[in-house]
C-alpha positions as CSV (number, residue, x, y, z in Angstrom):
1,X,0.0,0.0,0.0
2,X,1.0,3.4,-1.2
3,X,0.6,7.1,0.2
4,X,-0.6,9.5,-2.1
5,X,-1.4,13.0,-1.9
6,X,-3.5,15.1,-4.5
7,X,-2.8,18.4,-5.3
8,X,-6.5,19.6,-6.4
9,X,-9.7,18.1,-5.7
10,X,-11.8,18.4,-9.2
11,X,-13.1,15.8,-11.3
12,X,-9.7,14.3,-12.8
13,X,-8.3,14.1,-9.4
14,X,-11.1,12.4,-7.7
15,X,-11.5,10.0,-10.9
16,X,-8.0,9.3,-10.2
17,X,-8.2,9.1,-6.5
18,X,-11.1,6.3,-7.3
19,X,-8.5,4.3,-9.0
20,X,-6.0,4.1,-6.2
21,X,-8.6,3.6,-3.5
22,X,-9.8,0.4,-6.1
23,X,-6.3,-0.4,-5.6
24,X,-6.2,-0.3,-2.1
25,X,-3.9,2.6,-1.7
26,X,-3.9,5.7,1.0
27,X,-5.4,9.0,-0.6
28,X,-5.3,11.9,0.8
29,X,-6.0,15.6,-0.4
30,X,-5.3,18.6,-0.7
31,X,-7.8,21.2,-1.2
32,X,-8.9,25.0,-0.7
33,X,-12.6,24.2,-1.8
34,X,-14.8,24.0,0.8
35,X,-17.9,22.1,-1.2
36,X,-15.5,19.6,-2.6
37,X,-13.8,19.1,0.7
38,X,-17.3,18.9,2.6
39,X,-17.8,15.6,0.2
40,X,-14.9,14.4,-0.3
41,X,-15.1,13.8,3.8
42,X,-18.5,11.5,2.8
43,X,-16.8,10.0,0.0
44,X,-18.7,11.8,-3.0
45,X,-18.2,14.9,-5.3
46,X,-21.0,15.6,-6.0
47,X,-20.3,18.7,-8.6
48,X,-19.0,16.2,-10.9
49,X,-20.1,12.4,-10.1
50,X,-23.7,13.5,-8.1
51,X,-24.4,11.3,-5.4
52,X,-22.3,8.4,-6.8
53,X,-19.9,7.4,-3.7
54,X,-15.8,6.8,-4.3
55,X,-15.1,3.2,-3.8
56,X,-13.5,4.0,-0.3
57,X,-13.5,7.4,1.9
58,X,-10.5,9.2,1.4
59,X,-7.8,8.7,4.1
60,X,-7.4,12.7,4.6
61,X,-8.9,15.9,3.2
62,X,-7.4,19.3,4.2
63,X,-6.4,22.8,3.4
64,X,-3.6,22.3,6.1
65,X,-0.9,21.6,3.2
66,X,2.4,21.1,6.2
67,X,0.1,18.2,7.6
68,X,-0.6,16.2,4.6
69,X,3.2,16.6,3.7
70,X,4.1,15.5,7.2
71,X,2.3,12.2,6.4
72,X,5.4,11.6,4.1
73,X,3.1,10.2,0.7
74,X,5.0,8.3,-1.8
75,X,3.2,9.7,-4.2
76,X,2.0,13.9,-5.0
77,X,-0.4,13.9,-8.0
78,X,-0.8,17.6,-9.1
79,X,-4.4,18.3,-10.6
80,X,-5.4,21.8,-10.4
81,X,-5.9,24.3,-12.8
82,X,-2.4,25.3,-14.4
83,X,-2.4,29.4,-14.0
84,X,-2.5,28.2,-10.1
85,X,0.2,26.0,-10.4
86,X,3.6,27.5,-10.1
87,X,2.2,29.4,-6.8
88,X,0.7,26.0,-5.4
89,X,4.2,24.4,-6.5
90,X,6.3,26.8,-4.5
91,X,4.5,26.1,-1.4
92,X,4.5,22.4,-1.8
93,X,8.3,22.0,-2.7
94,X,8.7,24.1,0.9
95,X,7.2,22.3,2.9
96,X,8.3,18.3,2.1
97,X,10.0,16.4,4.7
98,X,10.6,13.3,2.0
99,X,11.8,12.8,-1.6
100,X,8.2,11.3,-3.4
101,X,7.7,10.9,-7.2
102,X,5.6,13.8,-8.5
103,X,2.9,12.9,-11.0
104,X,1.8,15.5,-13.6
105,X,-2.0,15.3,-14.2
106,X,-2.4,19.1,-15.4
107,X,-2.4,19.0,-19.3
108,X,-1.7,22.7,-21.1
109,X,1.6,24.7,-22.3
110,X,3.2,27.7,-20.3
111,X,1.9,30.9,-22.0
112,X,4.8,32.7,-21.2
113,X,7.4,30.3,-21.9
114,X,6.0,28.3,-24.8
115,X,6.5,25.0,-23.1
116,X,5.0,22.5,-21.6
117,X,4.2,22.8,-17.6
118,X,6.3,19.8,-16.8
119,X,8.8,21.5,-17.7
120,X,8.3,24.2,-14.6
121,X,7.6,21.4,-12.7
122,X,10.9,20.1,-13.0
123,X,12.8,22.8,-12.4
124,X,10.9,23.0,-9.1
125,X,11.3,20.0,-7.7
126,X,15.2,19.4,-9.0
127,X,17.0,17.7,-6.0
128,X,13.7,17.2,-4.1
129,X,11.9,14.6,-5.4
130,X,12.7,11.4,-7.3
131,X,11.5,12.3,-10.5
132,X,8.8,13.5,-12.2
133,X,5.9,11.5,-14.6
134,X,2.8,12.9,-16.8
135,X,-0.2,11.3,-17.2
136,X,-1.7,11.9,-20.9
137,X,-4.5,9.9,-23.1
138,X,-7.6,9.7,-24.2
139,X,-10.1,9.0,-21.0
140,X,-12.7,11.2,-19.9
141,X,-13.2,11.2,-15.6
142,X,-16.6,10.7,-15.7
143,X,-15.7,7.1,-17.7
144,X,-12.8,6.7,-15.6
145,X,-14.8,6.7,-12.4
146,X,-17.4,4.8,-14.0
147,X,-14.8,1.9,-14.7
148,X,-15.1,2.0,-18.2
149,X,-11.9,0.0,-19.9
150,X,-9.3,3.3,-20.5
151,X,-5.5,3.2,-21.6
152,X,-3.1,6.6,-21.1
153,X,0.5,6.7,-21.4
154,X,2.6,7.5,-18.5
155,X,5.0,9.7,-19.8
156,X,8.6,10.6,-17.9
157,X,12.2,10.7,-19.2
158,X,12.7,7.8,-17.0
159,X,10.9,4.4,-17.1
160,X,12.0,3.3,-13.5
161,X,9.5,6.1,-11.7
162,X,7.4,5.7,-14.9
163,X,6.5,2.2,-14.0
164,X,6.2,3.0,-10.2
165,X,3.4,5.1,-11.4
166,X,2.0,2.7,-13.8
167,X,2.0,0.0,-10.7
168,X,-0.1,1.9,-8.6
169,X,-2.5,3.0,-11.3
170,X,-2.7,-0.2,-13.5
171,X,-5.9,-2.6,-12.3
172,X,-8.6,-4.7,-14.9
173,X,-10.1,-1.4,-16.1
174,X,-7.4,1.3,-16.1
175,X,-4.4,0.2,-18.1
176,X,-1.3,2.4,-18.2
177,X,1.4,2.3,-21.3
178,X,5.2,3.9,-20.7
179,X,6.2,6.7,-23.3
180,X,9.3,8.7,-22.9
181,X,8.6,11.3,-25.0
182,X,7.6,14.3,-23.0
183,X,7.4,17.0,-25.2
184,X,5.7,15.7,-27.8
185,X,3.0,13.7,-25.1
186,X,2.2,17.1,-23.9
187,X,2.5,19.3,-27.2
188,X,0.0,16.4,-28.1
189,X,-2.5,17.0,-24.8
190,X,-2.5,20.6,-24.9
191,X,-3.0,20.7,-28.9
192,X,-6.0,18.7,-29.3
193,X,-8.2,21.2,-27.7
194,X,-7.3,23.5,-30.4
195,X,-8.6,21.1,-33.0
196,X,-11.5,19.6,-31.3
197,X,-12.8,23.5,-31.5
198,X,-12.1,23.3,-34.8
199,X,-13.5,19.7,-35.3
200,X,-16.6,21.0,-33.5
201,X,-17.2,24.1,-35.5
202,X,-16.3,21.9,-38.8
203,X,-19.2,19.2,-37.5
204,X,-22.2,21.7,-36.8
205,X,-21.3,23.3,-40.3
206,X,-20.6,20.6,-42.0
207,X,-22.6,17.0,-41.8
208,X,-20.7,15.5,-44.8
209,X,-17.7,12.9,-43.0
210,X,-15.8,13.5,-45.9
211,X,-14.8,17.2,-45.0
212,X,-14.9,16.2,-41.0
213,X,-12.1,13.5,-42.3
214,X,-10.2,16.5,-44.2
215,X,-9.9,18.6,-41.0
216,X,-9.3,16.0,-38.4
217,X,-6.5,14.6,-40.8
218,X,-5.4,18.0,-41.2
219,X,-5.4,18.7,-37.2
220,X,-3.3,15.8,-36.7
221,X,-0.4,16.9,-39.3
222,X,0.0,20.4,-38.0
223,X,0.5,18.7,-34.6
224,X,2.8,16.4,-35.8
225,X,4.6,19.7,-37.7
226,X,4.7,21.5,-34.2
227,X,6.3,18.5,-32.0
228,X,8.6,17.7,-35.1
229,X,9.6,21.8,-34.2
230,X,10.3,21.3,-30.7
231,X,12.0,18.8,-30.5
232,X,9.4,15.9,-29.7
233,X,9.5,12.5,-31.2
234,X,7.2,12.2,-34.7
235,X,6.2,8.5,-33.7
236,X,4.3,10.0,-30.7
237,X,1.4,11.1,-32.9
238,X,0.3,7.6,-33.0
239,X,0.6,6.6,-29.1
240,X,-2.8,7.1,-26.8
241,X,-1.7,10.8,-25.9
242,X,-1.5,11.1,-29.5
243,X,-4.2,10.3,-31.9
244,X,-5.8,8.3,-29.4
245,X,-6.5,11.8,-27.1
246,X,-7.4,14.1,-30.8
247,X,-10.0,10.5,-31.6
248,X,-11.3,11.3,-28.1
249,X,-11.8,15.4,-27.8
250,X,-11.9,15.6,-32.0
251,X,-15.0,13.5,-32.2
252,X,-17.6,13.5,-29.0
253,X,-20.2,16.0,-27.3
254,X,-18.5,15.1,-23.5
255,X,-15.7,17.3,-24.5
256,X,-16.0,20.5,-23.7
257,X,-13.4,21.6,-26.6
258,X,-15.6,20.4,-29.3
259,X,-18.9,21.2,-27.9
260,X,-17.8,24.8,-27.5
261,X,-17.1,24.3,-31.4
262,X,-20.0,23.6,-32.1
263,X,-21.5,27.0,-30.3
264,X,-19.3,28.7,-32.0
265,X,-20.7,27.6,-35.2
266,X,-24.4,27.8,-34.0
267,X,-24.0,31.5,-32.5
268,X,-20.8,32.8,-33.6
269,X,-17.8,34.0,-31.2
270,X,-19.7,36.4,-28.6
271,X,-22.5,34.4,-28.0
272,X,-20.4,31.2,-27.8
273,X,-18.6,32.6,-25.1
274,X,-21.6,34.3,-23.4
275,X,-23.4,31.0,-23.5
276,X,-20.1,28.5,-22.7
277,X,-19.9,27.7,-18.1
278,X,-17.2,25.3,-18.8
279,X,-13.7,26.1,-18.9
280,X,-12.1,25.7,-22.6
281,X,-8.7,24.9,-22.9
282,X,-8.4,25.1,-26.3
283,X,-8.7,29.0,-26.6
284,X,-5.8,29.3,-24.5
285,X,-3.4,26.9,-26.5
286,X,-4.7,28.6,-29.5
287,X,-3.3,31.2,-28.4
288,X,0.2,29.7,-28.0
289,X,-0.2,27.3,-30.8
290,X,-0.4,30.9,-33.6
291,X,2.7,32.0,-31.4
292,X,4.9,28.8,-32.4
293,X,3.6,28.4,-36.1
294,X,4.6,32.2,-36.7
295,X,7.7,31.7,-35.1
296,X,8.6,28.5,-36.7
297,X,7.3,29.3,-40.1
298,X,5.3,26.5,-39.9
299,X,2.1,26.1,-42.5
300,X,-1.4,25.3,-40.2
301,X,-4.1,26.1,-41.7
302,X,-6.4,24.8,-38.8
303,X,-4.8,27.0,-36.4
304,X,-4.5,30.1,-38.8
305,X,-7.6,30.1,-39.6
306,X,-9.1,29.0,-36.5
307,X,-7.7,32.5,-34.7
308,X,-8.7,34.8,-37.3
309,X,-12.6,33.4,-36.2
310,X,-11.8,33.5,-32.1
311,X,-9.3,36.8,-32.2
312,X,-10.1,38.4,-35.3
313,X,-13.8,38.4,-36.2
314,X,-13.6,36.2,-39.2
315,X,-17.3,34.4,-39.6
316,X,-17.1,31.4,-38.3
317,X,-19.0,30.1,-40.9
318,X,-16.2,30.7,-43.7
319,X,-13.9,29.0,-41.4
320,X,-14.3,25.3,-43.4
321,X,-13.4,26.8,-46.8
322,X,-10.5,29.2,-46.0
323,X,-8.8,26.4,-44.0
324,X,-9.4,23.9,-46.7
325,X,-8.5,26.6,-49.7
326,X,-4.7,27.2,-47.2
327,X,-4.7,23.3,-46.8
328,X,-4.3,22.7,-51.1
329,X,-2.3,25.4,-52.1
């Protein structure tokens, strides 16, 4: 039996939490909310799973960050939102009293920096921890905490803490498959929001599979151009936290990238956004993602013309043929 702590108490984290108590591990958390704490200490959350109970009650729920630290856990997953992270990250890294592995459940790309946040936290925990592994693939937390058969990649430049990871995760529904490619796993996880916006805009427009295929194949090259760019490995396009993750978001209502996509296409920018309660990742990375491809010279079409209808006005419903006019010149 292993300790581990979670950094965050949403829907990933408690999804993931459900796994380890199936497993028959010590959870504990770490949280500032005080609905999700209030049910966490009955065993349910109900904001995202209703009144469906965790398999066990957690071990420990607190905002009292020293104490769950002084419990020495084996384990810190960090799942919180990633513009709180390099605060949260500071104050963790202060207060251990033991060298754990640190496991990367936050999935997005440093604004600021143009990389991806595992990057910061490794820098962080340099000398403090044993290592540091990222979680990426296709699996939605409502499926995960349902049991439903998933697959993700733990990623980390080193298998040994890869496979610790994978060992306390791994059970009959929630398999785990080493990749070693960090850059391109995460260029791969924050990406596919982008084109799941565009897949979903592309789907309300457009019933015909024949142009869906044209865009999602599309999507998948200009990520494939951007890892290939930064250093990532090409073959990682076809792992889980490849096109497994872009099959995943590309293609299905539950994600909140492409059913903001389809708003879009439906009532245009403003009232997309007016009308939109869920966070949406993919604006943000969009964001980044024009900022590399201008940089790096790199032809995208999907992203191009995908900002010019966020950030620039263009209507949304010309989106489909300018991208597909850029993709055949």
């Amino acid at each position: 039996m292993k300790k581990i702590l979670f950094i965050g108490s949403g829907a990933w984290a408690t999804a993931l939490a459900n796994v380890l108590l199936i497993n028959k591990h010590q959870v504990s958390f770490y949280s500032i909310n005080k609905k999700e704490t209030k049910d966490l200490n009955r065993g349910l959350n109900t904001k995202y799973f209703a009144k469906e109970s965790l398999y066990a009650k957690p071990f420990q729920i607190s905002n009292n960050l020293r104490k769950l630290l002084a419990n020495k856990p084996n384990f810190i997953v960090f799942a919180i939102p990633s513009k709180t992270l390099n605060n949260v990250l500071k104050l963790v890294v202060k207060k251990l009293v033991n060298e754990p592995v640190f496991v990367n459940a936050i999935k997005g790309l440093n604004y600021a920096t143009l990389n991806p946040w595992s990057l910061d936290i490794k820098k962080a925990i340099k000398n403090k921890s044993q290592g540091l592994v990222t979680l990426i693939g296709p699996s939605y937390a409502i499926e995960v905490f349902h049991k439903e058969l998933t697959t993700i990649n733990c990623v980390s430049a080193n298998e040994t803490i890869a496979t610790k990871v994978k060992n306390i995760f791994q059970n009959n529904f929630f398999k785990c498959i080493y990749c070693q490619d960090e850059i391109g796993a995460e260029f791969c996880a924050s990406l596919k929001n982008v084109m799941a916006i565009a897949c979903g805009l592309t789907y309300k427009l457009h019933l015909s599979i024949n142009t869906r295929a044209i865009i999602f194949t599309q999507a998948i090259k200009e990520i494939y151009l951007i890892i290939n760019k930064k250093g990532g490995m090409s073959s990682t396009i076809l792992n889980f936290c490849g096109i497994g993750d872009m099959f995943l978001t590309c293609n299905d209502p539950k994600s909140r990238n492409f059913t903001f996509g389809s708003l879009l296409a439906k009532y245009g920018i403003k009232q997309a956004m007016a009308r939109n309660k869920k966070t949406v990742e993919g604006i943000y990375a969009l964001k980044i993602a024009k900022k590399i491809v201008d940089k790096e010279k790199i032809k995208a079409p999907i992203i191009q013309t995908l900002y010019k209808v966020i950030f620039q006005n263009l209507d949304c419903k010309k989106f489909v043929d300018e991208a597909i006019k850029a993709i055949a010149l």
